[in-house]
N, C-alpha and C positions, 0 to 999 in steps of 0.2 A: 473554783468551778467557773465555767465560763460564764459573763450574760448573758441570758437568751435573749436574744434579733427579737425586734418584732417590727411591722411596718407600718407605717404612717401614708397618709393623702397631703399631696398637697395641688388644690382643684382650681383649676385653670377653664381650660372650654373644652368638654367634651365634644367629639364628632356630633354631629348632629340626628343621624344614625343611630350614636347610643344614648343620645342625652338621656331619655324617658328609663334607661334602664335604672338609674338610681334616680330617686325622686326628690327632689326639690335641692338638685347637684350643689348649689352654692352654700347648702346648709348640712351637705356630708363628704363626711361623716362628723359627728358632731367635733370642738374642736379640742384637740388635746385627745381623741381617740384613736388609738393604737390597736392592729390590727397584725395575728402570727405572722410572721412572712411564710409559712407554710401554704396559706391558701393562696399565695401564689407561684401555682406549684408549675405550670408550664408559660411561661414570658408572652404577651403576645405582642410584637408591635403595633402602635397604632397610626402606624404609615398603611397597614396594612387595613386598617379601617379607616383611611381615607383622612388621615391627619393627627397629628399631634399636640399633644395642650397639657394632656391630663397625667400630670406627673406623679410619679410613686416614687419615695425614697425608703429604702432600709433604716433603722434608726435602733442603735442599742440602745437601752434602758439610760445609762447613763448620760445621753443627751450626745454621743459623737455619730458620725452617719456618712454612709457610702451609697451612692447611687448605683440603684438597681434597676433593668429594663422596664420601661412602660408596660402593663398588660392587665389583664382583668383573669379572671378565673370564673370556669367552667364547672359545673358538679362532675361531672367525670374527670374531672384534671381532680377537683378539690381530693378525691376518694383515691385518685390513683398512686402511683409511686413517687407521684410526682409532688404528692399532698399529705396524707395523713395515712394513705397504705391501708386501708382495711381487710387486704388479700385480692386475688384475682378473680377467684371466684364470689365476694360480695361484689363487686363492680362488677362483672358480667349480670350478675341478678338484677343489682339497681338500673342497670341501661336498659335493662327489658323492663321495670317496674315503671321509669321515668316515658317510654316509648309506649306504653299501656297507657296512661297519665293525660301524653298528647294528643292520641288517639281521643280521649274521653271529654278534655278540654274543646277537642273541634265539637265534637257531635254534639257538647250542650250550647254550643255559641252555632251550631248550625240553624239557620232560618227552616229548617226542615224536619226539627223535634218535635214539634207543636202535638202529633200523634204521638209520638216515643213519650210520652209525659203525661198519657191516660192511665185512666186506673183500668184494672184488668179487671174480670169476674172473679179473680183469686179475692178480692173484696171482700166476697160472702163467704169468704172458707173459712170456717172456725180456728181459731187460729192467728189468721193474720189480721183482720179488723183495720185499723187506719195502717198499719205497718203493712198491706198488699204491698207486693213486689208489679213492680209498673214495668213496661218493656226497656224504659230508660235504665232502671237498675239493671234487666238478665242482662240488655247489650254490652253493658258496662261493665257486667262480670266477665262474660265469657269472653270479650275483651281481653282483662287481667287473665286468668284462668289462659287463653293462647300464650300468651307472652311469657309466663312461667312455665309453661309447657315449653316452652320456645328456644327458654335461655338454659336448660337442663342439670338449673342445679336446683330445683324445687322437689321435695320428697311431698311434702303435702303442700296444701292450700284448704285454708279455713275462712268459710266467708259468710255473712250473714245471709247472701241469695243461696244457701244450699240448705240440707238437713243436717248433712255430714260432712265431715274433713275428705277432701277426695283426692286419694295417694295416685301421683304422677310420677316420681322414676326413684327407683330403689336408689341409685346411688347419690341421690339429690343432697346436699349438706344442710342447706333451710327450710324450716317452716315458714310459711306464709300466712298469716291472719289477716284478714279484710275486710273494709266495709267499701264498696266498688264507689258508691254514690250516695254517702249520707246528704238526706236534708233535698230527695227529687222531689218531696211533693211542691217547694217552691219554684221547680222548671218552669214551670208556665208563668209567674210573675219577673221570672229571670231575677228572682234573688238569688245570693251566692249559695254554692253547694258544693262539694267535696269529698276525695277520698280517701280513706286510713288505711296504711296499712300497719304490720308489726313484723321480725324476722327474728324467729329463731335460731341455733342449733338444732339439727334432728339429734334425737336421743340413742345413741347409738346402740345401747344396752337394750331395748324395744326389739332390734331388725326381727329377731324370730319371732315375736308375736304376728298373730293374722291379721292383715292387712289393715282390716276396718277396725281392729283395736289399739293399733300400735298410732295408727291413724290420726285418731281420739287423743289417745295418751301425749302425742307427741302437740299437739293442738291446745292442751290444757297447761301448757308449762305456766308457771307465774309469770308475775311481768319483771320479777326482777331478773330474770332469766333473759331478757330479751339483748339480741345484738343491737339491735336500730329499730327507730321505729319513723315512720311519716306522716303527712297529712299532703294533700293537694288542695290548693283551694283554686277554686275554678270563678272568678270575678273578672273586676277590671284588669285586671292582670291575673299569671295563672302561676301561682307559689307554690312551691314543692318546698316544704318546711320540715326539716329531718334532723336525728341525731344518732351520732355511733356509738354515743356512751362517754364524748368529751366535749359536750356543751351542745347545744340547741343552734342550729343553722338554718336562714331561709333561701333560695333560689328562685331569683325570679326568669320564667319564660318568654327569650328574647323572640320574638316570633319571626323576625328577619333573615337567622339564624338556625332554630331551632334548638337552641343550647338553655338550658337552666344556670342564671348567672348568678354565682355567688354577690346577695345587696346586701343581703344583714349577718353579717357571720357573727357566733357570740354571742347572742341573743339573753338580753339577759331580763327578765321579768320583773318590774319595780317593786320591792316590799311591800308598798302599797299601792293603792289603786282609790279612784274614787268614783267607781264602776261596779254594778253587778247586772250582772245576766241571769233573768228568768223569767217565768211567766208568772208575772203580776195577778193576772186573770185567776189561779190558781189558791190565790191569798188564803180565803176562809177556808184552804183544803188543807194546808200546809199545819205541822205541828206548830204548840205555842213557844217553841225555843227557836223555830226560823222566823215566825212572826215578828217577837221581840226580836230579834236579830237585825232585820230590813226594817222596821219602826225605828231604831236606833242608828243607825249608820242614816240612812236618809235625813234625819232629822240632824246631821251632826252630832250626836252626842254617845258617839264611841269610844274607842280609844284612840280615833284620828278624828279631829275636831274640826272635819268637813263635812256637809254636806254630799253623802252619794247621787247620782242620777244612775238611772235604768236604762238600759240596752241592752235590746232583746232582737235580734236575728229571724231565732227558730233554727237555725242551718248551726247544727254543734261546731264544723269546722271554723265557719265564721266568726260565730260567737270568741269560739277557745284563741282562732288567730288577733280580735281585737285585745282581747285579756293578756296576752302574750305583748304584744308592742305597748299596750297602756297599763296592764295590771288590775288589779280586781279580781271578781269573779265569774266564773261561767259556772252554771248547775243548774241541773234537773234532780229536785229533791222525793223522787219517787224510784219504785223500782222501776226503769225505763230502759234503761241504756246497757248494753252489753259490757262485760268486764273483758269478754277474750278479744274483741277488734275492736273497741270505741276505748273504754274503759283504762285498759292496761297500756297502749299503744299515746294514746293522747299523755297519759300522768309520766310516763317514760319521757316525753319532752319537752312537759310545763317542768320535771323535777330537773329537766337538765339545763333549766333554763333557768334554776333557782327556786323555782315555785314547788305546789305541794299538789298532791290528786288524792283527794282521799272519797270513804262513802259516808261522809260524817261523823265517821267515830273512828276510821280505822283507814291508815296505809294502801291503797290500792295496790301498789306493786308486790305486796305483800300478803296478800290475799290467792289459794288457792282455787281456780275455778274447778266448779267439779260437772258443769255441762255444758254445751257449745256454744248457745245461746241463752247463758245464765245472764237474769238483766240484775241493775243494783242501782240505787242513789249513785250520782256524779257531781263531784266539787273539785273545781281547779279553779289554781288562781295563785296570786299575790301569799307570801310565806305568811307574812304578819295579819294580813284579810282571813286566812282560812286558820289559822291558830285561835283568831278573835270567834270565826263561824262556828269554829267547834267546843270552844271553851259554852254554849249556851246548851250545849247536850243534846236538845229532842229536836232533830234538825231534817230527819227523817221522816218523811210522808209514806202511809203505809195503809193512807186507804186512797180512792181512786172515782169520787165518786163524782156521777154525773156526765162520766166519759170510759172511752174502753184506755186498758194499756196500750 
């Protein structure tokens, strides 16, 4: 059988132009890492970005190597024929997902949000409580919600700004699950915030049910079910961090450009971490098996004989992309967080990054929703962090006191 190619960096001086797109150039990729030659699926020269330096060589496994063009790669190159092939119809959806994404990235970095980021009178409606929908979030949907309309292969769209899944074109091949803009209420301090999506198959076996049940049905699939899933995170940079089901990739937005450039392909989440994420403030709310849990790791005397420290966001995207490049944990040990668009969507790319998503006892991907906005305990993180989180049992918080859901 043949080696498989894979390709290597060897980092000189980037344009000046791209420097910022990989961060801290002289220290990537780290040394001795190997990278598929797949993701660079369309060549681009870098005469054509205004100079030369930054060499890329093909390299089989067995240490011989042949010089392949200069270029970097693009999420639409990554996805197309030219890369990993997902079909023509997922890359027509994701260009409309990713163009939803930029759209959403300006409006939160516009000096012009400051009203878009109130809270509405939906406030007092039973029902939604701290979770109102703010105009930042409808914008933000109906946003997404055009551009799936737009790109014509979307049969549903399931979002948390709606009630219901809302069917857009009979012959659509995906389901859409979304959360437009988790984590607006920190707009106003311009801490990071972000979007999830998840993408089905529609269920083909469904077409003849009516509209609004087939709707439902095709909205509730598990998450083992899912094709790909995403995150956007909207900060100092604006990361589109996805997977198709063969490892965890991030893209960062060149804004010079307009292109999502493949920085971290591969992603792989560290067994451990010496990180968790939560709201401390919560402690005396929490059962006595997450208590002892955080007691233990903090103090080093787990089964990694370090000292954890805490960071804590609030913005789930945030949090879940720090846990992701350093390991640890992110969770919210209440019923809080949605299983169909936070839930299923996220665990889909910490698992593919190595990591675990569970609701402290049990497989997230794994788990049957059975309504739209069914919420549940959330734990991602590090394989050997969340093995140890669940090995102490009562990790679930199942009362709420002192504050609304």
């Amino acid at each position: 059988m043949q080696t498989p190619r894979v390709t290597s960096y060897s980092a000189q001086v980037l344009p000046p132009k791209y420097r910022y797109i990989l961060p801290k150039l002289h220290n990537f990729p780290p040394k001795g890492h190997l990278f598929p030659q797949s993701i660079f699926c369309r060549k681009r020269r870098m005469a054509s970005l205004g100079g030369s330096g930054f060499v890329v060589r093909s390299q089989v496994v067995d240490g011989s190597s042949i010089g392949v063009d200069n270029g970097i790669c693009t999420l639409n190159e990554y996805v197309g024929k030219g890369g990993i092939d997902v079909g023509d119809d997922l890359v027509v959806l994701l260009d409309h997902i990713q163009y939803a994404c930029k759209r959403i990235a300006a409006l939160v970095a516009s000096p012009f949000n400051s009203s878009l980021g109130k809270q509405t009178s939906l406030a007092g409606i039973s029902g939604y409580g701290r979770d109102a929908p703010k105009p930042l979030d409808i914008v933000s949907n109906e946003i997404i919600l055009s551009s799936l309309r737009n790109s014509g292969k979307v049969a549903v769209m399931a979002s948390e700004e709606d009630d219901a899944p809302i069917w857009l074109t009979d012959g659509g091949p995906f389901v859409v699950v979304t959360d437009p803009l988790d984590g607006s209420r920190n707009i106003d301090a311009s801490i990071p915030t972000g979007t999830i999506f998840g993408i089905y198959n529609r269920l083909v076996e469904l077409d003849d049910l009516p509209e609004e049940e087939k709707a439902l049905l095709n909205s509730l699939q598990t998450g083992a079910r899912l094709v790909a899933a995403g995150y956007v995170l909207y900060s100092s940079a604006t990361i589109l961090c996805a997977s198709f089901g063969s490892g965890t990739h991030a893209f960062t937005l060149d804004r010079s450009t307009g292109d999502f450039i493949l920085t971290h392909p591969s992603i792989k989440i560290p067994s451990r971490g010496q990180i968790y994420s939560v709201n401390d403030a919560r402690y005396f709310d929490w059962p006595e098996g997450l208590r002892r849990y955080i007691d233990t790791v903090r103090q080093g005397k787990g089964r990694y004989p370090k000292k954890y420290s805490a960071r804590y966001i609030c913005s789930l995207v945030a949090d879940l992309h720090r846990t992701l490049m350093y390991g640890g944990v992110a969770m919210n040990p209440r019923d809080h967080l949605r299983i169909v668009y936070e839930g299923n969507p996220l665990s889909f790319l910490v698992e593919q990054a190595g990591g675990r998503g569970s609701d402290g006892k049990n497989r997230i991907l794994s788990m049957q929703p059975v309504k739209l906005h069914q919420r549940l305990p959330l734990f991602l993180g590090s394989l050997e962090d969340m093995e140890e989180l669940e090995s102490y049992g009562d990790v679930q918080q199942k009362v709420n006191p002192g504050y609304e859901v």
